[in-house]
BAGUTI-312307 format. One record per residue (C-alpha): residue number from 1; x, y, z. Coordinates in Angstrom, 1 decimal, always signed. Layout:
REM residues N
+-----+--------+--------+--------+
!   k !      x !      y !      z !
+-----+--------+--------+--------+
! NUM !      X !      Y !      Z !
...
+-----+--------+--------+--------+
REM end
This chain:
REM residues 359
+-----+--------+--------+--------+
!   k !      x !      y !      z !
+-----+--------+--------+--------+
!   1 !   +0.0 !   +0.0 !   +0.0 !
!   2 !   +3.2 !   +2.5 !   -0.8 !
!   3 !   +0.9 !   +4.0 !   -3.5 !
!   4 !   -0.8 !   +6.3 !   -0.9 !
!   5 !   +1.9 !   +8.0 !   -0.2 !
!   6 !   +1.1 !   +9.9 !   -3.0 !
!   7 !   -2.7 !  +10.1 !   -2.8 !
!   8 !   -3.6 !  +13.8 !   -2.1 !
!   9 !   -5.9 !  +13.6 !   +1.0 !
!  10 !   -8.4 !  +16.2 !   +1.4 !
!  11 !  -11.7 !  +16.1 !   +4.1 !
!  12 !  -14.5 !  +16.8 !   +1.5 !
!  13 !  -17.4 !  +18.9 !   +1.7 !
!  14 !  -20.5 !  +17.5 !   +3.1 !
!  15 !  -23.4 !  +18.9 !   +0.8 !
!  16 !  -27.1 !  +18.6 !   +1.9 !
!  17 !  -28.8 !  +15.6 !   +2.5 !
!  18 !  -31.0 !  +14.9 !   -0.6 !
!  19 !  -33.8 !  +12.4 !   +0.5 !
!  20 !  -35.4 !   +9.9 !   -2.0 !
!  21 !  -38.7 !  +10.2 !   +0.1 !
!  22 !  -41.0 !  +12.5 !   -2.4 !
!  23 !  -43.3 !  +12.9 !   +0.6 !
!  24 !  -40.4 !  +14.5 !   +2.7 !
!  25 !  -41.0 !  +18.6 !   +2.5 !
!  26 !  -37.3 !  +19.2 !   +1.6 !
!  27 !  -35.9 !  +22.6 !   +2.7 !
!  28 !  -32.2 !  +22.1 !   +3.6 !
!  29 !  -30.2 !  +22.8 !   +0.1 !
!  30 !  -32.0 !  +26.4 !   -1.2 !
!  31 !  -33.3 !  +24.6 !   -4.1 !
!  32 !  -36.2 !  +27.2 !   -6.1 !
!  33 !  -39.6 !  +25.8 !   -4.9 !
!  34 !  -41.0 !  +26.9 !   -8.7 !
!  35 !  -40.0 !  +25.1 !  -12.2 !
!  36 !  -37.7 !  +27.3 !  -14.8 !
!  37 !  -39.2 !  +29.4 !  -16.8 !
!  38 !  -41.5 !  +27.6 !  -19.9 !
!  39 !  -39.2 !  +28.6 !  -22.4 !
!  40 !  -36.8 !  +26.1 !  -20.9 !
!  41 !  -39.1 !  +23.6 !  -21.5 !
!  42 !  -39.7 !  +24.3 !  -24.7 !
!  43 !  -35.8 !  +24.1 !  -25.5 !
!  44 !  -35.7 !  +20.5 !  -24.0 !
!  45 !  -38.3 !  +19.2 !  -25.8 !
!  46 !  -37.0 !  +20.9 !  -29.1 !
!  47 !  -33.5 !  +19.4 !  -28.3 !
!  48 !  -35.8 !  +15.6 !  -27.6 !
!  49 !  -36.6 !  +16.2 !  -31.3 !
!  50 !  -33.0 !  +17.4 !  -32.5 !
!  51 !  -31.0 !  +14.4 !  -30.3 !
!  52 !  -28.4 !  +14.1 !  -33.2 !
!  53 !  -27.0 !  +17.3 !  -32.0 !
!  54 !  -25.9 !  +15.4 !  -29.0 !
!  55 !  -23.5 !  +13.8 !  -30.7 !
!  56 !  -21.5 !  +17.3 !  -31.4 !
!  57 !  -19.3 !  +18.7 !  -28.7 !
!  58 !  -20.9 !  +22.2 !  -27.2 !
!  59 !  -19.8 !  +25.1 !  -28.3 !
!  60 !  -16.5 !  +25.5 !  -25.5 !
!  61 !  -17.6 !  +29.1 !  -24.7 !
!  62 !  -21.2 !  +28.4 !  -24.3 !
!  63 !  -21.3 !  +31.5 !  -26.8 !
!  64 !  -25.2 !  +31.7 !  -27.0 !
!  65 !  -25.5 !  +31.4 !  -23.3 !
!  66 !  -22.9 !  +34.1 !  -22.8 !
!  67 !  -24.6 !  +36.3 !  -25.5 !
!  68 !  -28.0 !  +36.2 !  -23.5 !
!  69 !  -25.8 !  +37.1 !  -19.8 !
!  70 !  -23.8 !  +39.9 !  -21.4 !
!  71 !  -27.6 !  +41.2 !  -22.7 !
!  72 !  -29.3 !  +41.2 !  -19.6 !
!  73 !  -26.5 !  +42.8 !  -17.2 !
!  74 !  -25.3 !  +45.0 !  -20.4 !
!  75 !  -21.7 !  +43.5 !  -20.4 !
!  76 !  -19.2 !  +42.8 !  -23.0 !
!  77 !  -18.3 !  +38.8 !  -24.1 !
!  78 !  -14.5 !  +39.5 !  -22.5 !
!  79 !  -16.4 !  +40.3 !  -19.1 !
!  80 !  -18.4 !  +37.2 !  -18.6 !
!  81 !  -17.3 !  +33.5 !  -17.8 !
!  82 !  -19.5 !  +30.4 !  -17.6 !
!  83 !  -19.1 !  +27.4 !  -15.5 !
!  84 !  -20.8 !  +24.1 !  -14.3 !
!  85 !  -22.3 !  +25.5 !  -11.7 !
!  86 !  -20.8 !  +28.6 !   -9.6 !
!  87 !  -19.0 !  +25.3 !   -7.5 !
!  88 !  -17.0 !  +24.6 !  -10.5 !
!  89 !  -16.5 !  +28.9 !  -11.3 !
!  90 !  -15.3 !  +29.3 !   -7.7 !
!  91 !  -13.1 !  +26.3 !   -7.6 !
!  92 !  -11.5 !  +27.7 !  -10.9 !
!  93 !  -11.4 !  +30.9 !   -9.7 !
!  94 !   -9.0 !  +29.6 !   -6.6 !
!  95 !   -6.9 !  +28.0 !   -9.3 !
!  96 !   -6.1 !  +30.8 !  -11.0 !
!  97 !   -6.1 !  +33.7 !   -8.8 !
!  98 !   -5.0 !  +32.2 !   -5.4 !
!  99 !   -1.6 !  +31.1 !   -5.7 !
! 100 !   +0.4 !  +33.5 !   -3.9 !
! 101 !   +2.4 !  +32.9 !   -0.9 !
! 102 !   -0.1 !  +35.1 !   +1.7 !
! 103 !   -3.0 !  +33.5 !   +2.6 !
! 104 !   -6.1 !  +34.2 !   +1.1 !
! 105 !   -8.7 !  +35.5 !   +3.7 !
! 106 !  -12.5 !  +34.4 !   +4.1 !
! 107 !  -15.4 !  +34.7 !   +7.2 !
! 108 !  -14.9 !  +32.0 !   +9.8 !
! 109 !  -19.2 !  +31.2 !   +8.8 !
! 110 !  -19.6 !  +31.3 !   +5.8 !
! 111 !  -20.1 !  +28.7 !   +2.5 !
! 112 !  -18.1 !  +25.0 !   +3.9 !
! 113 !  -16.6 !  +24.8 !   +0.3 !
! 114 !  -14.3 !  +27.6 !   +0.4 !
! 115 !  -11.6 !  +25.6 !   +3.3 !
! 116 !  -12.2 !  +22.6 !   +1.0 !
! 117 !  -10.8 !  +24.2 !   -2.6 !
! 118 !   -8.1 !  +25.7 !   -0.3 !
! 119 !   -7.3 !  +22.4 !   +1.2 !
! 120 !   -7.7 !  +20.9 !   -2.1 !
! 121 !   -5.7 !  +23.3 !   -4.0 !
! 122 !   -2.9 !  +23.4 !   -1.3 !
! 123 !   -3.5 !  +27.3 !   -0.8 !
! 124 !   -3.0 !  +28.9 !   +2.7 !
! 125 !   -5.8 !  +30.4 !   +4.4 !
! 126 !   -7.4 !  +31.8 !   +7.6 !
! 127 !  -10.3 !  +32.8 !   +8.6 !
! 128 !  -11.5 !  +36.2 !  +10.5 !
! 129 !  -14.7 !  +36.1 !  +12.6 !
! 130 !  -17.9 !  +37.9 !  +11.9 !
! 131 !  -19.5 !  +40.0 !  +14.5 !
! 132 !  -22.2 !  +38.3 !  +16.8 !
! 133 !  -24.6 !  +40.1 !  +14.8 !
! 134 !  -22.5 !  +38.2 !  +11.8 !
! 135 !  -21.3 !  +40.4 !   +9.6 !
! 136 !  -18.0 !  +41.4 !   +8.3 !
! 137 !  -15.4 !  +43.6 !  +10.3 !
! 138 !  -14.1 !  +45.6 !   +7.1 !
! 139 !  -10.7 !  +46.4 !   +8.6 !
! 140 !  -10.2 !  +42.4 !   +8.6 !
! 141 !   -9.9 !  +42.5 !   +5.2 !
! 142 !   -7.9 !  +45.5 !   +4.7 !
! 143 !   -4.1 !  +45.0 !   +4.7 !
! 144 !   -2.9 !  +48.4 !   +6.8 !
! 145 !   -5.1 !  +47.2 !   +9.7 !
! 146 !   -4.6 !  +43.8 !   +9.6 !
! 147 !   -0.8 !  +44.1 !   +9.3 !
! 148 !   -0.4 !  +42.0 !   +6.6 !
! 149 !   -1.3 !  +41.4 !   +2.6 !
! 150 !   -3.3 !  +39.4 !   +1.4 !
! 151 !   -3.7 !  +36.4 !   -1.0 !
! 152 !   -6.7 !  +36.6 !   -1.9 !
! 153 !  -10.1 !  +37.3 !   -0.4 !
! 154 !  -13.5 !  +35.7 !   -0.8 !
! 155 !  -17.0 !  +36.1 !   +0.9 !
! 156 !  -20.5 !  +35.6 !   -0.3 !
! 157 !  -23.1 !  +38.3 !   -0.3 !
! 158 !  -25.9 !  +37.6 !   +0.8 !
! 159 !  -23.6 !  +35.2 !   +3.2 !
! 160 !  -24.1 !  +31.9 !   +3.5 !
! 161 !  -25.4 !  +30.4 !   +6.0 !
! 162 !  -26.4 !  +33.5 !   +7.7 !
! 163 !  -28.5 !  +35.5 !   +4.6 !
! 164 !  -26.8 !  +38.8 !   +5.9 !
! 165 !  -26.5 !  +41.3 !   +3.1 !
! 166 !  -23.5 !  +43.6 !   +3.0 !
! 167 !  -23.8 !  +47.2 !   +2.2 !
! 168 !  -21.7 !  +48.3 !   -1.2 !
! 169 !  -19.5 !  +50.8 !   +1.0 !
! 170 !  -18.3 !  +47.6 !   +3.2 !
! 171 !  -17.8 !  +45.8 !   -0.2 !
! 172 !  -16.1 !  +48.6 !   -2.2 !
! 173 !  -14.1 !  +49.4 !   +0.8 !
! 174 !  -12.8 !  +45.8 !   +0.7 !
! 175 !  -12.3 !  +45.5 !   -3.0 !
! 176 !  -10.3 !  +48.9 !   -2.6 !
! 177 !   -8.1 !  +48.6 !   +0.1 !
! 178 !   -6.5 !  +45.0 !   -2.0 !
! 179 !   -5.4 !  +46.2 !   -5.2 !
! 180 !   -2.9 !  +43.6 !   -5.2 !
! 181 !   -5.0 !  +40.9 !   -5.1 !
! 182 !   -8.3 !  +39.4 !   -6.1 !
! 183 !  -11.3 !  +39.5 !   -4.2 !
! 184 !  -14.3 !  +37.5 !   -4.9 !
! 185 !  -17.8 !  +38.7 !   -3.9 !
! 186 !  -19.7 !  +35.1 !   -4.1 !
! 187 !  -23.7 !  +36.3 !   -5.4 !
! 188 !  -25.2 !  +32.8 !   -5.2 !
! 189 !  -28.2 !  +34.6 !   -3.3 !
! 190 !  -28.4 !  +38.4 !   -4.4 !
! 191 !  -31.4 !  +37.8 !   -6.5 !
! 192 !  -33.8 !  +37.9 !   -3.4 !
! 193 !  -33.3 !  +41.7 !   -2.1 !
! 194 !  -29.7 !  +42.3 !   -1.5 !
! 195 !  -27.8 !  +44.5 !   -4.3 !
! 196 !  -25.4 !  +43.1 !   -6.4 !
! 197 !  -21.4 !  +44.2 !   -6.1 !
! 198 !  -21.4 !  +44.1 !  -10.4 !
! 199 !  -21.7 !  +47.4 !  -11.3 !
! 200 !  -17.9 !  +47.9 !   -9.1 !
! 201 !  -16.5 !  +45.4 !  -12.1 !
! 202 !  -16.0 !  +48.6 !  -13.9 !
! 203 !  -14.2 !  +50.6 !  -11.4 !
! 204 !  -11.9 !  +47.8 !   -9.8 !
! 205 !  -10.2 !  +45.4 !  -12.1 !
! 206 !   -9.7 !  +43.1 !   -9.2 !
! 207 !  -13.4 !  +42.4 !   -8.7 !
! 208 !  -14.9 !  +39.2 !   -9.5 !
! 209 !  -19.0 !  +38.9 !   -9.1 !
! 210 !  -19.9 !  +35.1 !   -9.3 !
! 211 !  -23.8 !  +34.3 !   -9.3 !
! 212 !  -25.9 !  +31.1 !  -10.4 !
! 213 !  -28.9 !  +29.5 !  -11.8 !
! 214 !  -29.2 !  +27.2 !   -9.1 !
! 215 !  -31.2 !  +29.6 !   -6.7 !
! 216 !  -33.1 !  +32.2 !   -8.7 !
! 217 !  -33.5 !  +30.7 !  -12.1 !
! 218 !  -35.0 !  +27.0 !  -10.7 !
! 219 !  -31.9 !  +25.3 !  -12.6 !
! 220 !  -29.8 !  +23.4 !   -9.7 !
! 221 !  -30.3 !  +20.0 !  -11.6 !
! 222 !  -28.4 !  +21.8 !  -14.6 !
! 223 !  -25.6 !  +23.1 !  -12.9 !
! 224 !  -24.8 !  +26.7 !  -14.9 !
! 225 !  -22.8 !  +29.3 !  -13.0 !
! 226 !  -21.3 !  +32.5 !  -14.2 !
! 227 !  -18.7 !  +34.9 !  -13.2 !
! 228 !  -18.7 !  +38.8 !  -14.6 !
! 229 !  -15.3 !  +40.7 !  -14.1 !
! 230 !  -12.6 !  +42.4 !  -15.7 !
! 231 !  -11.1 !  +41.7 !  -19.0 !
! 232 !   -7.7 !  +40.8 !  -17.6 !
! 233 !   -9.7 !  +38.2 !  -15.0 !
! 234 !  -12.0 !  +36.9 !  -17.8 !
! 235 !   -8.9 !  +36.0 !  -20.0 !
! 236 !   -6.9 !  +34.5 !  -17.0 !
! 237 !   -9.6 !  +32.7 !  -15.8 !
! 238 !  -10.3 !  +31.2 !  -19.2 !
! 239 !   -6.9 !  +30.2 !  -19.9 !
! 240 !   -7.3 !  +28.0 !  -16.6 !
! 241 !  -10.3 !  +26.6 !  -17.9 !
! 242 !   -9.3 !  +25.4 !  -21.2 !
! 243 !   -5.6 !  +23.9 !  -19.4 !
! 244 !   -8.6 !  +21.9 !  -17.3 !
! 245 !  -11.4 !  +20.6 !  -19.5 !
! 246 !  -12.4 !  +22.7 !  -22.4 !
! 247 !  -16.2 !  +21.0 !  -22.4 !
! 248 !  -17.3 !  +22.4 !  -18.8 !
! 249 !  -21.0 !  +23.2 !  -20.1 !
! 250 !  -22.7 !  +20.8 !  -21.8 !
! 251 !  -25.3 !  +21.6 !  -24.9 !
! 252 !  -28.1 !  +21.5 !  -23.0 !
! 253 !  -27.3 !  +23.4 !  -20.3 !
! 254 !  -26.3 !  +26.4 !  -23.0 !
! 255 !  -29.9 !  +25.6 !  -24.6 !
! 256 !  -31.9 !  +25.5 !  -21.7 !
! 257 !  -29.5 !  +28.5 !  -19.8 !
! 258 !  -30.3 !  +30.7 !  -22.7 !
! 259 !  -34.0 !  +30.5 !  -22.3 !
! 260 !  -33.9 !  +30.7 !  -18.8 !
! 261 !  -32.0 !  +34.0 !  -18.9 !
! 262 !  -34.1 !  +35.4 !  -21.8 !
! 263 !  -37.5 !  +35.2 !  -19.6 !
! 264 !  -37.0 !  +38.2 !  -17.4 !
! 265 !  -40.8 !  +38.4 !  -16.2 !
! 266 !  -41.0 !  +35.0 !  -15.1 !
! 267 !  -37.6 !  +35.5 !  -13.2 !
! 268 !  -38.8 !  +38.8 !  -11.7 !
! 269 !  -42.6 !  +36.6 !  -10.5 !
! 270 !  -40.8 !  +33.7 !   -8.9 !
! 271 !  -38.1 !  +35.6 !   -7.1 !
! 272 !  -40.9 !  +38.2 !   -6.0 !
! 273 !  -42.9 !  +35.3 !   -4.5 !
! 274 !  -40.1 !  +33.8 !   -3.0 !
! 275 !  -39.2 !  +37.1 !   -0.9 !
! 276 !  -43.3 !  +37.5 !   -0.2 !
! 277 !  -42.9 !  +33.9 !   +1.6 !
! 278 !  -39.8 !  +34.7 !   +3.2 !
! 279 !  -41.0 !  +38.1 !   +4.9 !
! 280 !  -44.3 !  +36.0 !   +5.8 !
! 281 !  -42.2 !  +33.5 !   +7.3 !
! 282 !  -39.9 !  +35.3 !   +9.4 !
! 283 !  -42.9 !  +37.3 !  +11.0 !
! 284 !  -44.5 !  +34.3 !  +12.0 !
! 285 !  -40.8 !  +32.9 !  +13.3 !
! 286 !  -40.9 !  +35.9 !  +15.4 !
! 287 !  -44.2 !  +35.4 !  +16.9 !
! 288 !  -42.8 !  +31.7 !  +18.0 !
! 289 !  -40.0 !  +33.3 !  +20.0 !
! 290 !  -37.0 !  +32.5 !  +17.5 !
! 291 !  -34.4 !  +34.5 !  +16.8 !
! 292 !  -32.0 !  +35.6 !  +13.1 !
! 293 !  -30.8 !  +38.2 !  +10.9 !
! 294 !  -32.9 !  +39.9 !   +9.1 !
! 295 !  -32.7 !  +37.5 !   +5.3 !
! 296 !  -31.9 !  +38.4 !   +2.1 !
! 297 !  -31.4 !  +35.1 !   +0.5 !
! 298 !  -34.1 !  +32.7 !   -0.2 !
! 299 !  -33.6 !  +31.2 !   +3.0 !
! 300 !  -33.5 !  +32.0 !   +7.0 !
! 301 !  -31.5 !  +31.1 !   +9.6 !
! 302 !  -33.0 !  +31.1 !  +13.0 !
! 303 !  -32.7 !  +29.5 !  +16.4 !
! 304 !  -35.0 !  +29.6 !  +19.4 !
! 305 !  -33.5 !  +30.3 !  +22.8 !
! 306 !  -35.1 !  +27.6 !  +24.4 !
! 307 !  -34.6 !  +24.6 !  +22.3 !
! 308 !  -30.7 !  +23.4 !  +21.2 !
! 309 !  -30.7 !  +23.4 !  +17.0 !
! 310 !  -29.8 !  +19.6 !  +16.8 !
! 311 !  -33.2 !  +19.0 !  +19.0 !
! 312 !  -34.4 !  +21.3 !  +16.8 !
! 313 !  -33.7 !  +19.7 !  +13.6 !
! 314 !  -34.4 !  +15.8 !  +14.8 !
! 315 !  -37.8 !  +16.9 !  +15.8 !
! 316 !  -38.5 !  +18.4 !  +12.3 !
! 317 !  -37.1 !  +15.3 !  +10.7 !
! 318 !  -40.0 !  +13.4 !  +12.8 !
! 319 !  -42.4 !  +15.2 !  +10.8 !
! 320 !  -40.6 !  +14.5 !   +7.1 !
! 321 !  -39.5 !  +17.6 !   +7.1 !
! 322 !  -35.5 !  +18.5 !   +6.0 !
! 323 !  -34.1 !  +21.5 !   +6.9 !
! 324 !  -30.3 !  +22.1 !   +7.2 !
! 325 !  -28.2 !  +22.0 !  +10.9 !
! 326 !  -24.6 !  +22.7 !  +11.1 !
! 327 !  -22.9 !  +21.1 !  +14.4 !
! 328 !  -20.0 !  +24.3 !  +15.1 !
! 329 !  -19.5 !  +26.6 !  +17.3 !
! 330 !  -21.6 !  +29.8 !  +17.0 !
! 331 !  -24.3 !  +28.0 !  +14.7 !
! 332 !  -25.1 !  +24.6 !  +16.3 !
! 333 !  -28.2 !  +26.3 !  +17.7 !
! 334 !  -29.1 !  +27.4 !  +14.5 !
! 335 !  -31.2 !  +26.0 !  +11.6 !
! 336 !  -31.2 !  +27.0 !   +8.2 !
! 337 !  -34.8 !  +26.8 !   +6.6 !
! 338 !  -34.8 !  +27.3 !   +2.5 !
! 339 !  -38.3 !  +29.1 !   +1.4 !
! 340 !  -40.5 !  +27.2 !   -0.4 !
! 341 !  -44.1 !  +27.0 !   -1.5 !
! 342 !  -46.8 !  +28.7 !   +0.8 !
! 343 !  -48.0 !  +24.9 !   +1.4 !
! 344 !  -44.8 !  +24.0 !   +2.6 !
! 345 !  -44.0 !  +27.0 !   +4.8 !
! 346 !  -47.4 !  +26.8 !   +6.1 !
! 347 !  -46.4 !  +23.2 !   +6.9 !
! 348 !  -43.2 !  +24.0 !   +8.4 !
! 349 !  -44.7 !  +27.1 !  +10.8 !
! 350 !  -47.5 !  +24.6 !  +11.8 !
! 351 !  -44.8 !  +22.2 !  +12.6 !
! 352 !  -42.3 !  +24.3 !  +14.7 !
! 353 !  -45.6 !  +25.3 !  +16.4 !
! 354 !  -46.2 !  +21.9 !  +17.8 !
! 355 !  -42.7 !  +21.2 !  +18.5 !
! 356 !  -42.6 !  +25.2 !  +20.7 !
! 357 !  -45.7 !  +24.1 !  +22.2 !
! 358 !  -44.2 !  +21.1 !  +23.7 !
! 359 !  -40.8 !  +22.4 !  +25.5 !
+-----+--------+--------+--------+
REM end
């Protein structure tokens, strides 16, 4: 067994738990309650018909797919980059841009893939810790107060798994204070409230917005993720890209993408209902006695003061219900709920109800 001496050994992320049970209400990976928009259904059915296409490589810059992004955030082709999924954009993106010899710098809660790509990718790292309230200190992330440069930075906004929105002066002061390195503002939830860092893109070269259909567009099962930047961090990013796997988006993901992207007034309906439900949702969570920040993602993480998160979680799974629990310091008394349909959150209140009731 000499052969493992080479094996690179990495702990892996743990993604949500996805139940085969189609009676369990499932509200633990921030999945989009709604289907895509009809056009995308359309484009699969048309694609059913036209199946000898499938036998063709995709286009390797998903060129309609970026053609329809660069329309609806009025961007050039050199500014936009597509990806399997924003997973496989932000592991490219700490390929390329995070390989000097500071570490990079991320929130101590925040998405559990980020330690995993820098583990993976052998690049040093630390963590700084968000308020109690949990947001970010600003002068963590800027090098004359920290004492020290930086490799790279990276934070989502809205965070994960908190839903706290950043304001654009935290942000810009950020991206500002590092112009010798990248920084990464990961938008995997902006679509439900918070505002978007992209229109910065323009002013600092080293900005990178990454977003994804998984949330807001109902298209987890396709995997499409995108990141808008610079010129200079497009072409970089690319070049890593094409020295990995030329053939990251398959045909009909750029098919189906497209149409997704072109149906603003469906996206605008289901991301409006899906902030309706959440503001519902964290009224009546309030009325129960729990406790969050305020949410702008399409999800809310609360705890109640009287009832451990774990004991929490176990006594929602009783009732086939999946939400998502994290067992760390700071959050193990916290549950993260995704928003879904009225039915369901109707379910879920009456549920955490019963469960208040009995402590």
């Amino acid at each position: 067994m000499s052969w493992k001496k080479n094996v690179r050994l990495v702990e892996p992320y743990v993604a949500g738990e996805q139940p085969s049970d189609p009676q369990i209400i499932k509200l633990n990976t921030n999945e989009c309650p709604y289907p895509p928009a009809p056009g995308v259904a359309r484009a699969a059915q048309t694609l059913a018909e036209e199946s000898a296409r499938l036998r063709l490589y995709p286009d390797m810059n998903a060129a309609p797919l970026e053609e329809a992004l660069c329309l609806r955030y009025g961007l050039s082709r050199d500014q936009i980059f597509v990806g399997n999924g924003s997973d496989d954009v932000l592991a490219m993106c700490f390929l390329t841009f995070f390989n000097g010899e500071e570490p990079i710098r991320f929130p101590d809660i925040t998405y559990s893939f980020y330690d995993v790509w820098a583990s993976l990718y052998r690049i040093p790292y630390e963590t700084a810790p968000l308020t109690p309230d949990f947001r970010l200190r600003p002068e963590d992330y800027l090098p004359e107060q920290a004492g020290r440069r930086f490799g790279g930075i990276i934070f989502p906004n809205p965070n994960a798994p908190t839903g706290v929105e950043e304001s654009q002066e935290t942000i810009e002061r950020i991206v500002a204070g590092n112009p010798d390195c990248v920084v990464i503002v990961d938008e995997a939830y902006v679509d439900f409230g918070a505002q978007s860092a992209l229109p910065l893109i323009r002013k600092y070269e080293n900005l990178l917005v990454v977003q994804t259909f998984s949330k807001s567009r109902a298209m987890a099962g396709m995997r499409i993720g995108y990141a808008m930047g610079s010129p200079a961090l497009i072409r970089f990013l690319k070049d890593v890209k094409f020295s990995f796997n030329s053939y990251t988006i398959n045909l009909p993901s750029i098919l189906l993408g497209t149409e997704a992207v072109r149906d603003e007034a469906y996206f605008q309906e289901i991301t409006g209902r899906i902030v309706s439900e959440r503001e519902k949702f964290q009224e009546n969570l309030r009325r129960m006695g729990f406790e969050f920040p305020e949410s702008k993602a399409n999800f809310v993480f609360a705890r109640h003061p009287d009832i451990a998160g774990e004991q929490l979680f176990a006594a929602l799974r009783e009732r086939r219900i999946c939400v998502r629990h994290w067992n760390r310091p700071r959050i193990g008394d916290y549950l993260r709920i995704t928003i879904g349909t009225p039915e369901q959150m109707e379910a879920v209140t009456r549920a955490l109800e019963e469960i208040v009731r009995g402590v």
